[in-house]
Backbone bond lengths (Angstrom), bond angles and torsions (degrees), N, CA, C in turn:
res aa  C-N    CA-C-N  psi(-1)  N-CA   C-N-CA  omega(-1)  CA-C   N-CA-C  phi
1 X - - - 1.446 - - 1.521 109.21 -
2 X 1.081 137.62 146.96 1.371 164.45 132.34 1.512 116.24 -4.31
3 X 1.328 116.86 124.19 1.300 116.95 -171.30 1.692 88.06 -72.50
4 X 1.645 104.44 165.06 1.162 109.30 171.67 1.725 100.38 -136.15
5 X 1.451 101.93 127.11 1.619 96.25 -167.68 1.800 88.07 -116.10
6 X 1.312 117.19 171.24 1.424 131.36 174.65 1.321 115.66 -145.42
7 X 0.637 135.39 145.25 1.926 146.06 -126.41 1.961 98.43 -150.79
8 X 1.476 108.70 124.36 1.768 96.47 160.55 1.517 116.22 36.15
9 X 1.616 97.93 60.06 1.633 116.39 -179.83 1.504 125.43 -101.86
10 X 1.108 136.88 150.20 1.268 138.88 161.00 1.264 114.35 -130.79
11 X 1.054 133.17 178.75 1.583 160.76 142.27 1.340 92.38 6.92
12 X 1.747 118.28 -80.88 1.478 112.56 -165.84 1.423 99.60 -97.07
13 X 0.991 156.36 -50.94 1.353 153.54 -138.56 1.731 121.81 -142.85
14 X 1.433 107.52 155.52 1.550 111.37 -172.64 1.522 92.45 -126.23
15 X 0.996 124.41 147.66 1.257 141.26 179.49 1.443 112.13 -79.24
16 X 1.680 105.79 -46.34 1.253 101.90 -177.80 1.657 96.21 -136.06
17 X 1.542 127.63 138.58 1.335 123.99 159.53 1.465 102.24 -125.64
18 X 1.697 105.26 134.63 1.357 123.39 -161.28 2.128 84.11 -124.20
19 X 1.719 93.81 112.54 1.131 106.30 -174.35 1.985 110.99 -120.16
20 X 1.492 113.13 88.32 1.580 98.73 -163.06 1.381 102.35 89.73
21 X 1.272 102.12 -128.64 1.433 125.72 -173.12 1.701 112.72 -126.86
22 X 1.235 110.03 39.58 1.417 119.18 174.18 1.618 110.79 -149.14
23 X 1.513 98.20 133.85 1.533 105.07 -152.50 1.835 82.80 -117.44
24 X 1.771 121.64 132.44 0.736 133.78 177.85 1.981 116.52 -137.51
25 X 1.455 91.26 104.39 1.759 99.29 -178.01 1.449 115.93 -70.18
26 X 1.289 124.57 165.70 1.468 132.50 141.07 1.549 111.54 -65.07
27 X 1.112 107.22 156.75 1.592 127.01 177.96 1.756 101.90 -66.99
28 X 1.474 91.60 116.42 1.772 106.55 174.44 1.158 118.30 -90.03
29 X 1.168 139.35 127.47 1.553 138.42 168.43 1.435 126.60 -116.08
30 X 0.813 134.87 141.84 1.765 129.78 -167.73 1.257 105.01 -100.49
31 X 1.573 101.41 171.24 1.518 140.86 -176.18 1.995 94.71 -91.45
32 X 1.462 94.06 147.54 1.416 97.45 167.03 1.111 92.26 98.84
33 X 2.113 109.79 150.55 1.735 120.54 -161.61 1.465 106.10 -100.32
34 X 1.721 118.32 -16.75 1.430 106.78 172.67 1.793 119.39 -96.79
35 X 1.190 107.71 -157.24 1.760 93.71 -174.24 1.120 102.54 -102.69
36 X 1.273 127.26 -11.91 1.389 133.59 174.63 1.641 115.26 -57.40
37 X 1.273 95.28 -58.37 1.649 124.17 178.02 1.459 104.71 -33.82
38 X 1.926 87.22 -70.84 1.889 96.62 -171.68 1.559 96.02 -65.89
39 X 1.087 142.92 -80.97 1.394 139.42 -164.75 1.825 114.56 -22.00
40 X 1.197 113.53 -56.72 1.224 127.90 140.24 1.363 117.54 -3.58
41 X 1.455 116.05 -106.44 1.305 135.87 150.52 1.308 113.31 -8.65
42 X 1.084 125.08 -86.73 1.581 136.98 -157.00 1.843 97.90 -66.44
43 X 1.212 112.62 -36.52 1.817 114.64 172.80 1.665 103.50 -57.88
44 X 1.267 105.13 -34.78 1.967 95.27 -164.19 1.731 90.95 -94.96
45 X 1.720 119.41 -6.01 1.650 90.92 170.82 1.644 110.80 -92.55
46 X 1.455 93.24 -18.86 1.998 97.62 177.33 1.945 98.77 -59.42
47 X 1.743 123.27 -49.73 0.867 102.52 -160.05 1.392 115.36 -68.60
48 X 1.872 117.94 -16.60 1.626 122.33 -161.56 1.660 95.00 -78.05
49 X 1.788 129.75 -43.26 0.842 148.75 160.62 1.871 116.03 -23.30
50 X 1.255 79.59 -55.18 2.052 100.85 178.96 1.453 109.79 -59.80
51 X 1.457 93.94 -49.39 1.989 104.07 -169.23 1.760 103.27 -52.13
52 X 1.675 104.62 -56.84 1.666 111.01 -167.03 1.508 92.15 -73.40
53 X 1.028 152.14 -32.68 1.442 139.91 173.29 2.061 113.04 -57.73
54 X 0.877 131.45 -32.81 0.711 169.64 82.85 1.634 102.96 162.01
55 X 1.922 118.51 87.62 0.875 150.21 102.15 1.129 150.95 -112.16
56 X 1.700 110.11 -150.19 1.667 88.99 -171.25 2.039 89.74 -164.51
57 X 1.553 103.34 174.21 1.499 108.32 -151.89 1.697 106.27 -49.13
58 X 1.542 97.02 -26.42 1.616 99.01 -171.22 1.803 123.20 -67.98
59 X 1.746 83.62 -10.69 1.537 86.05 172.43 1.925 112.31 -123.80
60 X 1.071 100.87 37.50 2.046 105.81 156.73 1.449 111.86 -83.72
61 X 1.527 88.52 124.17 1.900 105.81 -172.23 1.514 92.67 -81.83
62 X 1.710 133.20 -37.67 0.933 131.65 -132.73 1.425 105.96 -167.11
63 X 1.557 104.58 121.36 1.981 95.12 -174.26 1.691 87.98 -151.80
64 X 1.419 98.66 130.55 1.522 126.23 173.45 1.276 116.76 -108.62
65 X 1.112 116.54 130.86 1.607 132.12 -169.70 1.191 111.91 -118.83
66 X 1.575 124.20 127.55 1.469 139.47 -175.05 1.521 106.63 -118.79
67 X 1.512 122.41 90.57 1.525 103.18 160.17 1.671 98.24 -122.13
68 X 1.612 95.89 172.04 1.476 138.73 -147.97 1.681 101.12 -78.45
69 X 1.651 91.11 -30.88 1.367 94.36 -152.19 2.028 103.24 -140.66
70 X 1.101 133.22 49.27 1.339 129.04 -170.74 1.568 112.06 -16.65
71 X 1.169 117.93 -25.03 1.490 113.28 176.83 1.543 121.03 -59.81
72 X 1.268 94.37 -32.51 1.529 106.37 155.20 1.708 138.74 -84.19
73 X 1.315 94.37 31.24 1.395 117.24 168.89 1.438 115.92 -36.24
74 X 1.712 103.76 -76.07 1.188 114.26 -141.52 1.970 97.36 -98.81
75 X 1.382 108.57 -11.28 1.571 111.80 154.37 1.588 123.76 -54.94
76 X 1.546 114.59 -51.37 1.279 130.81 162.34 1.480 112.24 -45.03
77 X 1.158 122.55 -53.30 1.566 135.42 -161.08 1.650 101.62 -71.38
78 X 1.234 109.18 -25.06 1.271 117.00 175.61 1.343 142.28 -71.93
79 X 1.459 101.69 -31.92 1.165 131.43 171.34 1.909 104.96 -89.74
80 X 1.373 111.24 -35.78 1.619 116.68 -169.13 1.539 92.95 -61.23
81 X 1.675 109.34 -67.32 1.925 122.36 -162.85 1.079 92.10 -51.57
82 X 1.932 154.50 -45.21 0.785 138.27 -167.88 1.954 114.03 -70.28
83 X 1.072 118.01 -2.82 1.339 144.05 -145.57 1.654 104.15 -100.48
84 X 1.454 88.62 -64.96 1.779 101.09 -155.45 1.527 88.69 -104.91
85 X 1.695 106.60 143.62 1.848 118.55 -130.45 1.658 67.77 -100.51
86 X 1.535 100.32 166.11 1.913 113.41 -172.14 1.808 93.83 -69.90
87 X 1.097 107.72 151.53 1.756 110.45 148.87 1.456 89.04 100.93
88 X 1.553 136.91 -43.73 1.173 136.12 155.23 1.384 165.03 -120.22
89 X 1.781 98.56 79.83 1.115 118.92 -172.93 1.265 120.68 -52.57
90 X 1.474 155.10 129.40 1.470 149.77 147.43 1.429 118.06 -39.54
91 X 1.115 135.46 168.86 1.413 142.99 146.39 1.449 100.50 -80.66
92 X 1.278 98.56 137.49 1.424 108.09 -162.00 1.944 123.67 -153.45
93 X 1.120 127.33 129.30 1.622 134.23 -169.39 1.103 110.41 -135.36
94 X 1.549 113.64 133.69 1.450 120.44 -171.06 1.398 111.59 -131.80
95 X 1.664 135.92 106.07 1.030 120.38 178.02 1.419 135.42 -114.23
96 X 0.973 165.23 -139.64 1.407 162.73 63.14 1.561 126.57 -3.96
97 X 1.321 108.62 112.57 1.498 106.52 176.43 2.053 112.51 -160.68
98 X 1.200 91.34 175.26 1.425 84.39 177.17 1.507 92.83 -111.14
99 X 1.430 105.40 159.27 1.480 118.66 -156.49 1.585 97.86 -141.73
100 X 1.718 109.21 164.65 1.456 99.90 -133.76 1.949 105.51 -83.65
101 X 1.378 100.42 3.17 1.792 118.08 165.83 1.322 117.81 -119.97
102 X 1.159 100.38 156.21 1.734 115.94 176.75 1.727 100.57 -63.17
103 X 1.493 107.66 -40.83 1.540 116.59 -163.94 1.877 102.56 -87.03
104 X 1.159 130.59 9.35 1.341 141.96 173.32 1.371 115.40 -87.95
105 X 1.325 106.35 124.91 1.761 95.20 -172.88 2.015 92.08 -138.10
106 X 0.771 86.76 7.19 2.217 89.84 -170.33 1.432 108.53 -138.00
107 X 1.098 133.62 125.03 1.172 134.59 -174.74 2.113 97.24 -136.18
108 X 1.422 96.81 115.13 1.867 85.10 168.40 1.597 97.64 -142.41
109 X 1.274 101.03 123.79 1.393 134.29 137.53 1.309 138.54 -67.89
110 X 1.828 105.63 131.57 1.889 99.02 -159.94 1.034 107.57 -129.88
111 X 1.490 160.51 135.89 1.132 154.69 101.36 1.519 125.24 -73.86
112 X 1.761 91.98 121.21 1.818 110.28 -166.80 1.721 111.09 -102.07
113 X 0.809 131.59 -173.23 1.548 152.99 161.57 1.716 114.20 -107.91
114 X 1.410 119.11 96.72 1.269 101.07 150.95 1.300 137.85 29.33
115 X 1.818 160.40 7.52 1.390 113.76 -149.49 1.360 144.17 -72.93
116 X 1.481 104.14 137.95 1.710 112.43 -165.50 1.245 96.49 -103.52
């Protein structure tokens, strides 16, 4: 079986668990009051997250999206397409939810690949 390493851990949670060759984060959320801001934000801690795991955006198999407010779809999307590099898109789901602050409006979840 597969080493299982854990990354920026506490008590309840690991930020990052690097299982094999598949790198799986906690849900990132950003700084800043619009969704742009946090989306923003929370993209450059998935990518710092990616680097010490040791990948990076070009290798997410799988990215889940939590906002507050679907109306803010296509604000998010704006900031994401500018985000995720051409040629490699993730499989990817974005829904509606409540999130664990009033002041939370972006929630992204990542599962990466290794890069070798």
């Amino acid at each position: 079986m597969a080493e299982i390493k854990r990354f920026q851990s506490s008590a309840r949670m690991s930020q990052i668990v690097r299982h094999g060759d598949t790198v799986y984060l906690a849900g990132q959320v950003g700084d800043g009051t619009s969704v742009a801001e946090q989306t923003a934000s929370c993209l450059d801690k998935v990518d710092a997250l990616l680097e010490q795991a040791g990948s990076s955006r070009k290798h997410i198999l799988q990215a889940i999206i939590w906002l507050t407010d679907m109306s803010d779809f296509a604000e998010m999307n704006q900031v994401w397409d500018a985000w995720v590099p051409e040629g490699h898109p993730p499989a990817r789901a974005c829904g509606e939810a409540r999130l664990a602050a009033d002041s939370l409006k972006v929630e992204v979840i990542v599962t990466a690949a290794v890069a070798e």
